[in-house]
C-alpha atoms as a printed R data frame, in Angstrom:
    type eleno elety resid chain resno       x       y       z
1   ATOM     1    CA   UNK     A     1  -8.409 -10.111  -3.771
2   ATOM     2    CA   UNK     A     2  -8.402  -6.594  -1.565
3   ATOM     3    CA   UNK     A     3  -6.869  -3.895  -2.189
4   ATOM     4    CA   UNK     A     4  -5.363  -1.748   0.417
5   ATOM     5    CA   UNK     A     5  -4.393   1.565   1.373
6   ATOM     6    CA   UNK     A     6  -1.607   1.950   3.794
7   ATOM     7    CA   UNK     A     7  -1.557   5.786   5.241
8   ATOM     8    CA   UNK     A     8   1.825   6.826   7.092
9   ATOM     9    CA   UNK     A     9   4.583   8.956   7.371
10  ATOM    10    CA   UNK     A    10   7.275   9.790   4.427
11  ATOM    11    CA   UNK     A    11   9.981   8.421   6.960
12  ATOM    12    CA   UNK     A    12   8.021   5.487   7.613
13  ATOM    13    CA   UNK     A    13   8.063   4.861   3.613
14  ATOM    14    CA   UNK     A    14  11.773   5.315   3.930
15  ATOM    15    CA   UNK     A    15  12.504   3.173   6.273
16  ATOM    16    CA   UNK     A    16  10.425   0.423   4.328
17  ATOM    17    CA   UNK     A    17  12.574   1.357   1.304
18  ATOM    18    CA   UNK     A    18  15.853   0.695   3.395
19  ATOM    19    CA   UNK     A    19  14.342  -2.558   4.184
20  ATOM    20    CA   UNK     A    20  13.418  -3.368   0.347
21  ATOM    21    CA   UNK     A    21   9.937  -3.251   1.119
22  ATOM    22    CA   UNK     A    22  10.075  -6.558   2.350
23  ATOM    23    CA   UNK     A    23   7.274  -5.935   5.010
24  ATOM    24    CA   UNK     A    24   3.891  -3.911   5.736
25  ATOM    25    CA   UNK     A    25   2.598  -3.471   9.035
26  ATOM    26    CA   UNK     A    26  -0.476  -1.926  10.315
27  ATOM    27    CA   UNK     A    27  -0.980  -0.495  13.985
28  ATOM    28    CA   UNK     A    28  -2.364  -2.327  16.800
29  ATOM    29    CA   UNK     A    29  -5.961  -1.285  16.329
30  ATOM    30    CA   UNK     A    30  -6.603  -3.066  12.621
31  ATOM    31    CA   UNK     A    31  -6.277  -6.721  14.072
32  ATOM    32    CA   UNK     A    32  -9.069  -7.485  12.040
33  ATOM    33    CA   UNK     A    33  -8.306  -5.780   8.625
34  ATOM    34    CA   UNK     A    34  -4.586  -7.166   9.233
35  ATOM    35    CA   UNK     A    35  -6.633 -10.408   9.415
36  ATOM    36    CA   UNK     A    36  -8.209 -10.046   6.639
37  ATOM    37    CA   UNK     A    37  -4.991  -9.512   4.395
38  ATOM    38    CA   UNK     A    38  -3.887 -12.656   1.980
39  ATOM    39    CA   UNK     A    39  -1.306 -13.479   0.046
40  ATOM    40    CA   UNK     A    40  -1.993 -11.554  -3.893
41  ATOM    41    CA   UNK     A    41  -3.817  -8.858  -1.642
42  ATOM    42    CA   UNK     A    42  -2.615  -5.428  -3.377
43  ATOM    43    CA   UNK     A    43  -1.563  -2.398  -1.410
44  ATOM    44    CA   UNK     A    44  -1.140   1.041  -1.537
45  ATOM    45    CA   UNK     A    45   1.385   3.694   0.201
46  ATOM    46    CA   UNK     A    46  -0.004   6.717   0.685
47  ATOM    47    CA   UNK     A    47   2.340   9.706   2.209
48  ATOM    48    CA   UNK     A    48   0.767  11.844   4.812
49  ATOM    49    CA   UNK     A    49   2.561  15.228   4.854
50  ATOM    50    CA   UNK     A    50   2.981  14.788   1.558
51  ATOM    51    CA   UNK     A    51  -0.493  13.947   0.827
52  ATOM    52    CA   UNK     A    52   0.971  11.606  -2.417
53  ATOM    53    CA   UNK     A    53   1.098   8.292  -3.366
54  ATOM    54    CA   UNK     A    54   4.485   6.450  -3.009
55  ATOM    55    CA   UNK     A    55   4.058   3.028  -5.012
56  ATOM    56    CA   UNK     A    56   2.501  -0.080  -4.012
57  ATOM    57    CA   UNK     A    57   2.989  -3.942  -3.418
58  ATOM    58    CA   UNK     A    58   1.489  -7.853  -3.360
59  ATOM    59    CA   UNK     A    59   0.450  -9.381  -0.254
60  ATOM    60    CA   UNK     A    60   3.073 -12.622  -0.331
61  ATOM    61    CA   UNK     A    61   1.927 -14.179   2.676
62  ATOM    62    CA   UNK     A    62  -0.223 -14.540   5.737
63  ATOM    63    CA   UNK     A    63  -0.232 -11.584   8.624
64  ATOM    64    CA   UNK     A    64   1.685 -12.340  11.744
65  ATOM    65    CA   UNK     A    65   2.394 -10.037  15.182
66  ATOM    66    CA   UNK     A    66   6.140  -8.579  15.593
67  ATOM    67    CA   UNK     A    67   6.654  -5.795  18.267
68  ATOM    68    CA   UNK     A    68  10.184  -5.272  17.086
69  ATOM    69    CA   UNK     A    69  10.483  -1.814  16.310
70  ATOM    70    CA   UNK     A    70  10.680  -1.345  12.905
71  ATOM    71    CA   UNK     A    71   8.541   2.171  11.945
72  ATOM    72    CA   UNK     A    72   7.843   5.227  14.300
73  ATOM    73    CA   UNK     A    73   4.474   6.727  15.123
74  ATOM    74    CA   UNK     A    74   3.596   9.770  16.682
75  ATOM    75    CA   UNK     A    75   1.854   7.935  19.322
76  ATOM    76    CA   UNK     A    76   4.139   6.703  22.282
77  ATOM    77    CA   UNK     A    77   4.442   2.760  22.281
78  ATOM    78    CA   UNK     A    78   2.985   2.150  19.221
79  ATOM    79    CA   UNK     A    79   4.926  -0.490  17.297
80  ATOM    80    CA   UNK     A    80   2.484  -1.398  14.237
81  ATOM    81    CA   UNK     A    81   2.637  -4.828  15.402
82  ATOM    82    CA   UNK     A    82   0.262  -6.805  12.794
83  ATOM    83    CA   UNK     A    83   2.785  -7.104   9.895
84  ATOM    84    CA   UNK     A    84   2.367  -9.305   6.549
85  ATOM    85    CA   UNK     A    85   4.910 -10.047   3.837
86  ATOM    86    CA   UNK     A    86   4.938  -7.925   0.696
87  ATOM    87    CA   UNK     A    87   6.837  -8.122  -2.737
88  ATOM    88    CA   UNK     A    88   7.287  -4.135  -4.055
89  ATOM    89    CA   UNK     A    89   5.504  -3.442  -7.425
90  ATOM    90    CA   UNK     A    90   6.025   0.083  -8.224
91  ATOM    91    CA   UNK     A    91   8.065   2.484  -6.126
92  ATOM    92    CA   UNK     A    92   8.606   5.749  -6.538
93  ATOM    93    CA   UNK     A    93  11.354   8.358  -5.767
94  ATOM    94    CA   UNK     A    94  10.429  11.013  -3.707
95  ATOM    95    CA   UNK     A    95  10.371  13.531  -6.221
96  ATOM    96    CA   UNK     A    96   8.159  11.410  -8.426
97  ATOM    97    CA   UNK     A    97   5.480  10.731  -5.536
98  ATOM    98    CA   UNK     A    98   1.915  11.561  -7.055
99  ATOM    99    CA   UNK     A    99   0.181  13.806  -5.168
100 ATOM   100    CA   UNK     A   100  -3.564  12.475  -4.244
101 ATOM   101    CA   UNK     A   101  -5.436  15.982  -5.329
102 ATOM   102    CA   UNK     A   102  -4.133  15.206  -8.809
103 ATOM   103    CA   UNK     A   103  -6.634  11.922  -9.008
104 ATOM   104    CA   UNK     A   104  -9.244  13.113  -7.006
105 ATOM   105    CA   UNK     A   105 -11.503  13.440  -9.710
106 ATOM   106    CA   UNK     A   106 -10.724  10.059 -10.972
107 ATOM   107    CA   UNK     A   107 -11.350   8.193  -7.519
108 ATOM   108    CA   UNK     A   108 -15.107   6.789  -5.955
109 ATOM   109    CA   UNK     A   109 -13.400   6.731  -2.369
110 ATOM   110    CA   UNK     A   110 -13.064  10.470  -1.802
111 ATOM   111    CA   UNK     A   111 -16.990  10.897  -3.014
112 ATOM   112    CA   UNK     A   112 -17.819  10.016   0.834
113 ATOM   113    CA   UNK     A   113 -16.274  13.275   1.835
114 ATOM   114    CA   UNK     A   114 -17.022  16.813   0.563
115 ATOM   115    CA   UNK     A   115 -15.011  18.576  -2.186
116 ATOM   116    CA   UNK     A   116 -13.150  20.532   0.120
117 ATOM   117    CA   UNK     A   117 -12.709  18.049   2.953
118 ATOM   118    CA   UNK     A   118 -10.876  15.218   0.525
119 ATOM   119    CA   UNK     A   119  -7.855  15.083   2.770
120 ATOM   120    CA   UNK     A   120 -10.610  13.331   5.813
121 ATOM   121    CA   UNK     A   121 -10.522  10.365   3.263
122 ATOM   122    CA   UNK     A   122  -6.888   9.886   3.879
123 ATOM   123    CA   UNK     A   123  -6.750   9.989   7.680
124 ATOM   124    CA   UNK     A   124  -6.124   6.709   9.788
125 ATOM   125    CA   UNK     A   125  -3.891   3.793   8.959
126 ATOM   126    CA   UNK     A   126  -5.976   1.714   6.886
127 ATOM   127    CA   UNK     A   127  -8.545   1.851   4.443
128 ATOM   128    CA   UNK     A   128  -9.859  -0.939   2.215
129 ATOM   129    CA   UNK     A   129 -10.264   0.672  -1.499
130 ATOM   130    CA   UNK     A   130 -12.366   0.093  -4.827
131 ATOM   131    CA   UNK     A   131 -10.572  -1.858  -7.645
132 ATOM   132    CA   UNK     A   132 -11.515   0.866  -9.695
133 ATOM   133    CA   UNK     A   133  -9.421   3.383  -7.316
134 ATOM   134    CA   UNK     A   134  -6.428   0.913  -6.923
135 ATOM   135    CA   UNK     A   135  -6.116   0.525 -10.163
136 ATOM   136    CA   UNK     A   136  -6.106   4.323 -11.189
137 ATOM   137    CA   UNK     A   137  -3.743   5.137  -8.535
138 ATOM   138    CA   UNK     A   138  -1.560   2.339  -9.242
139 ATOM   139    CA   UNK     A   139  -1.411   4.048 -13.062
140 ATOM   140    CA   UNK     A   140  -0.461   7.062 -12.320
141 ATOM   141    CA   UNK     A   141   2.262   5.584 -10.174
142 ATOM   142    CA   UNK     A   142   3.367   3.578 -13.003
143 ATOM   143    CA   UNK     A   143   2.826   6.327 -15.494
144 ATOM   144    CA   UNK     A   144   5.271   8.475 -12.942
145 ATOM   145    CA   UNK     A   145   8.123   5.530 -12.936
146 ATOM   146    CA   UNK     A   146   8.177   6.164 -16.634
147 ATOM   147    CA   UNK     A   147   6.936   2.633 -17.348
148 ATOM   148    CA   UNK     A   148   4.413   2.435 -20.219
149 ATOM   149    CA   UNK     A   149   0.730   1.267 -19.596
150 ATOM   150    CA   UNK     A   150   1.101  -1.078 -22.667
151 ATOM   151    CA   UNK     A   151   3.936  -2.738 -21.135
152 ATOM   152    CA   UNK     A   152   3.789  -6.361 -20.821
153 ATOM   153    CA   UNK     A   153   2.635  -7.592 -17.305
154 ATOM   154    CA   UNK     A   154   5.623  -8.814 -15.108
155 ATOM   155    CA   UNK     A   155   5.120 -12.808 -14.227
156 ATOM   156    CA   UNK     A   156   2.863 -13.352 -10.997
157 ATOM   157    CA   UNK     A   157   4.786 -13.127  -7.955
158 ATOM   158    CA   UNK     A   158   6.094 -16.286  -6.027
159 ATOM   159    CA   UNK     A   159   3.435 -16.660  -3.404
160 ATOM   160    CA   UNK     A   160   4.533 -18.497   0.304
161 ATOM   161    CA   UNK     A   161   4.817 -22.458  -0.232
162 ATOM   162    CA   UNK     A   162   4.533 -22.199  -4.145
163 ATOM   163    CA   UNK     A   163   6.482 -23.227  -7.218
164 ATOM   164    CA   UNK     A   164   7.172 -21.321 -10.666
165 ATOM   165    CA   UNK     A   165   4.718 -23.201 -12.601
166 ATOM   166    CA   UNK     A   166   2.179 -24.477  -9.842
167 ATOM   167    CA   UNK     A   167  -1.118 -23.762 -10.876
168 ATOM   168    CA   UNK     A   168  -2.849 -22.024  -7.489
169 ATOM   169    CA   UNK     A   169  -5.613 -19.884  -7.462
170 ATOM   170    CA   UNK     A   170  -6.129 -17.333  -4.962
């Protein structure tokens, strides 16, 4: 399993929300890390502008290439055209986004950068994270939804092709 970190606008996030967060896409130069995504792959939505965390989602299926327009970039023609099914786990409002400085402390993938620089390990559209980091951030999401870190897990989501029941191991 990866875990990813998707980096793009708050109107970006909203227009995924508007869509049920049915899809993530990635821009034309991560081919390969959009490769790389499988289904039970975890991911990350992290606001720029906002410099917060928005929720996150499973992987449900292989990537595929789409360039109907879906999300805006400030770059002219770019469509984020690798784009792979995803199931939402947590999402926030956008008064309950969790702002990235808050966790900084917490996370091993800022340490690459200095102290005052953290916001350099935010930049570009896709980073590959620690568990460790995922799963922090993915806390303090849930912790912001209200939900309670003793809650019981939700059942593993449906993957593409399977049964309730089958046993398949990712």
């Amino acid at each position: 399993m990866r875990y990813w970190m998707l980096v793009s606008s708050p109107a970006n996030f909203e227009v995924s929300r508007a869509r049920g967060f049915d899809l993530a896409g990635m821009k034309s130069r991560h081919r390969k890390k959009a490769e790389a995504v499988r289904a039970g792959d975890r991911v990350l939505f992290y606001l720029t502008g906002r410099q917060a965390f928005g929720g996150s989602a499973t992987a449900t299926g292989p990537f595929f290439e789409s360039h109907e327009p879906i999300w805006s970039s400030k770059k002219d023609g770019e469509e984020y055209p690798f784009r792979f099914p995803i199931r939402p786990d947590i999402i926030l409002e956008p008064d309950q986004f969790v702002a990235a400085e808050s966790l900084l402390p917490q996370l091993e993938w800022v340490k690459k950068w200095p102290p005052a620089h953290w916001h350099l390990a935010f930049q570009g559209n896709v980073h590959q994270l620690p568990e460790h980091d995922f799963a922090t951030i993915e806390e303090a999401l849930r912790a912001a939804k209200g939900a309670s870190a003793d809650e019981p897990a939700r059942p593993a989501p449906l993957l593409v092709g399977q049964e309730r029941g089958a046993n398949t191991t990712l």
